[in-house]
N, C-alpha and C positions, 0 to 999 in steps of 0.2 A: 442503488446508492453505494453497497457496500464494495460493489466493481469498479467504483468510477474511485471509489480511495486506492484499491489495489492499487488499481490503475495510472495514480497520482502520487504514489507509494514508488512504485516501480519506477516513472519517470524519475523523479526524486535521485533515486538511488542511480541511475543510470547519469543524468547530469553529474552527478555528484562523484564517478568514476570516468568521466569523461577529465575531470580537474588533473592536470599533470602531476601537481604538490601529492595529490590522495593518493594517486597512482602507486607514489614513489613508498607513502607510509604501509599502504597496504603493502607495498612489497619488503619492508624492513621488518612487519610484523609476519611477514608468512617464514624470512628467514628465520625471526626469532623461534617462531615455533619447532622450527625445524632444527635449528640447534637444541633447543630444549628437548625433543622427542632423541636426535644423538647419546647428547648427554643422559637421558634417561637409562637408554638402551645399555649405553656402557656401564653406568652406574660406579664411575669412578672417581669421585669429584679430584682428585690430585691430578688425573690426566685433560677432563675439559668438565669444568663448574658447570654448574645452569645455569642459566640467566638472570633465578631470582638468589643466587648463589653471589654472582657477579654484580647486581643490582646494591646488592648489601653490601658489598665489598667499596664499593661508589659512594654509595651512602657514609659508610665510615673515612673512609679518603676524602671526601668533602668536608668533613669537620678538622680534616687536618692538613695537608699541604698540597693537596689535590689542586685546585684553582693558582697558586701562588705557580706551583711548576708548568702545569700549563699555558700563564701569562707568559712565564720567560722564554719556554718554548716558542709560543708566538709573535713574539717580541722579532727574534730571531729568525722567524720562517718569512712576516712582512718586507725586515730589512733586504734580507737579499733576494728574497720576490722584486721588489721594487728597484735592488740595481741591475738585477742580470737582467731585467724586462726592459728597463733604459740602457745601460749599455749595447746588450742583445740586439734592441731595434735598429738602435743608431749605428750599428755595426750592419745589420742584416741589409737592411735599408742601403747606406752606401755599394754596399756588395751589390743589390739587385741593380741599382740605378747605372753603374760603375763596372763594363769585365774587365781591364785593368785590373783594378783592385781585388774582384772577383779571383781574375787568374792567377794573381799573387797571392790572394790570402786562402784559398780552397784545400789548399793542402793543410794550412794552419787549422784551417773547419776541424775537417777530416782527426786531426791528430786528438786534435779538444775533442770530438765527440767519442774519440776509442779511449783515453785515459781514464780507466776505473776510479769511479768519485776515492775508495778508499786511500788509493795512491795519493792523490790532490790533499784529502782530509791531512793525513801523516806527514805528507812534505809542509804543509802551511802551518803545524802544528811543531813542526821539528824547526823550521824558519824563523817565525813569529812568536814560539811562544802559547804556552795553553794558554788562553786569550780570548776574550770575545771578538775582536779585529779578524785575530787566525781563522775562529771556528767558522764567521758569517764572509770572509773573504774563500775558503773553500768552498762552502754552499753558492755562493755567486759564483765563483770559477767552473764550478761543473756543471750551470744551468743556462751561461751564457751561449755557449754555442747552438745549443739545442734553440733556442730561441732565434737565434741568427741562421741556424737555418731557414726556418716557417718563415721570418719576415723577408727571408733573402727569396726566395720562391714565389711569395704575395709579392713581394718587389715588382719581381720579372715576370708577374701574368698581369699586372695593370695594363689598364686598356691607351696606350699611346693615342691613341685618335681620339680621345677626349682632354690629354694635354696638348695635342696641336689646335685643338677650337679653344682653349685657355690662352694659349700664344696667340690665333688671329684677334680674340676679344681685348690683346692686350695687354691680359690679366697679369699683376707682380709675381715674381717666385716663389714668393710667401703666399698667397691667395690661391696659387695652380696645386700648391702642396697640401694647405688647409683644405679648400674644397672640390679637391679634384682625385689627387694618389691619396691621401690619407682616409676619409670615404668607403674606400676600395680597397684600402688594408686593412678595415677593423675585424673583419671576419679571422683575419691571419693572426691580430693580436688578442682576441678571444681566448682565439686556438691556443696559442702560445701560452697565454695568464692562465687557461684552464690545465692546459698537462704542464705548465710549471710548479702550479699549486701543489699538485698530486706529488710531483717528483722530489719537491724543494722540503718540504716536511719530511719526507723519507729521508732522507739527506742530512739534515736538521738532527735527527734522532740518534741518528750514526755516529755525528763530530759529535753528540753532548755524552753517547756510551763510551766515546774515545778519551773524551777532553775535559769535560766541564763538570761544575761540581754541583750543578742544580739544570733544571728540564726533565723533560717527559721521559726522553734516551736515558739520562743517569738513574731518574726513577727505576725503569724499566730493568737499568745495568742490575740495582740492588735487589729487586723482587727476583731475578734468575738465580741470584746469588742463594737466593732462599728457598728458590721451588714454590714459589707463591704465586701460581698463575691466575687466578683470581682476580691478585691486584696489578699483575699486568694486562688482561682483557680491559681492567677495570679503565686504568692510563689511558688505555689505546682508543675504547670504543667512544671513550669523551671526548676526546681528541679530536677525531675523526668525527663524531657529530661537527662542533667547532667547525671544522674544515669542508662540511658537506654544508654545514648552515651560508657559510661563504659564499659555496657555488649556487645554492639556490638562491638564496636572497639576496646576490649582489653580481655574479657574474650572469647569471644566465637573467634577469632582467636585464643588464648592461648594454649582453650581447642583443637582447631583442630592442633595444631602444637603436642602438649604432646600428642597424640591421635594419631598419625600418624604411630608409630610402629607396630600396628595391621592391 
């Protein structure tokens, strides 16, 4: 009797690391550890806190402007997530469909993708204005291309011989594009939404240390100013939940639901 619980014990735990989500926390908790074990070894809290060090540090930022700079941060990271992914496409998209336009605008690609975001941040900011216009028209300037590429690439590997049985069926422009090339790009605009996510808060952080007078970056600008690394982990590692809760609970089902026709 007492085998057949191991036994049932053991299944249990074995399903139970089969789950991808667990997977993910076991492995944030092995990192923790292992920061913790770090920081022990060093035993210097001014060079890297420990995590129940950092945890406290959360805890008192939370009763004070912790969440407020946060929102604005992602306020900020949505807005031009959401233009450079629509511009991006509808750019990427014509290019793929399009080498005319392709061979005229490839060079333009190319230039956009080698201009260091900080260059674009400085010029939009010396332009516009410290500004919220400025800061979130630089974070879209440097995210579009990148994005115009992936959909220009899914453009150009669509399968043509399932638009010409769209044409013999008759099917409108609009109908061959809904359920036929778009279909066939969500994988490419996955891809795109997931390393735009990643890249666009990075970004994000940069124009508010450069520009603005509230976010996660200007937080972060003033804790340096202090030697307060603490409450910079503290900023980051919220943050970044925030941003990983994104991808799991809302991209990566997204992607499996768009994904499910194959």
């Amino acid at each position: 009797m007492e085998t057949v619980k191991k036994e049932n014990k053991f299944f249990v735990l074995k399903d139970l690391l089969r789950n991808d989500l667990i997977r993910r926390l076991v492995s944030i908790i092995i990192l923790t550890l292992i920061w913790g074990f770090i920081s022990y070894f060093l035993n210097d809290k001014d060079m890297l806190p420990s995590p129940i060090s950092v945890a406290e540090s959360i805890a008192y930022h939370s009763s004070q402007e912790l969440f407020f700079h946060i929102s604005i941060t992602l306020s900020r990271v949505f807005a031009s997530f959401f233009l450079a992914m629509i511009i991006g496409s509808a750019i990427g998209i014509a290019m793929g469909r399009n080498k005319i336009l392709d061979d005229y605008f490839d060079g333009w690609l190319i230039l956009g993708l080698n201009i260091p975001a900080l260059v674009t941040i400085i010029l939009c900011f010396i332009w516009f204005g410290l500004n919220e216009v400025a800061a979130i028209l630089a974070v879209t300037i440097n995210k579009i291309p990148t994005v115009t590429v992936i959909l220009r690439e899914g453009t150009k590997a669509v399968d043509e011989k399932l638009i010409d049985v769209g044409k013999i069926y008759k099917l409108s422009k609009l109908k061959i594009i809904k359920e036929i090339i778009l279909p066939q790009l969500y994988p490419y605009l996955v891809s795109a939404a997931r390393s735009g996510l990643a890249l666009i808060w990075k970004i994000v952080l940069v124009v508010e240390l450069l520009g603005r007078s509230n976010g996660v970056g200007f937080k972060i600008n003033e804790f340096f100013s202090m030697f307060d690394i603490a409450s910079i982990l503290a900023y980051t590692i919220v943050f970044v939940f925030f941003i990983m809760a994104i991808e799991w609970f809302f991209i990566k089902p997204l992607e499996t639901k768009l994904t499910n026709w194959r």
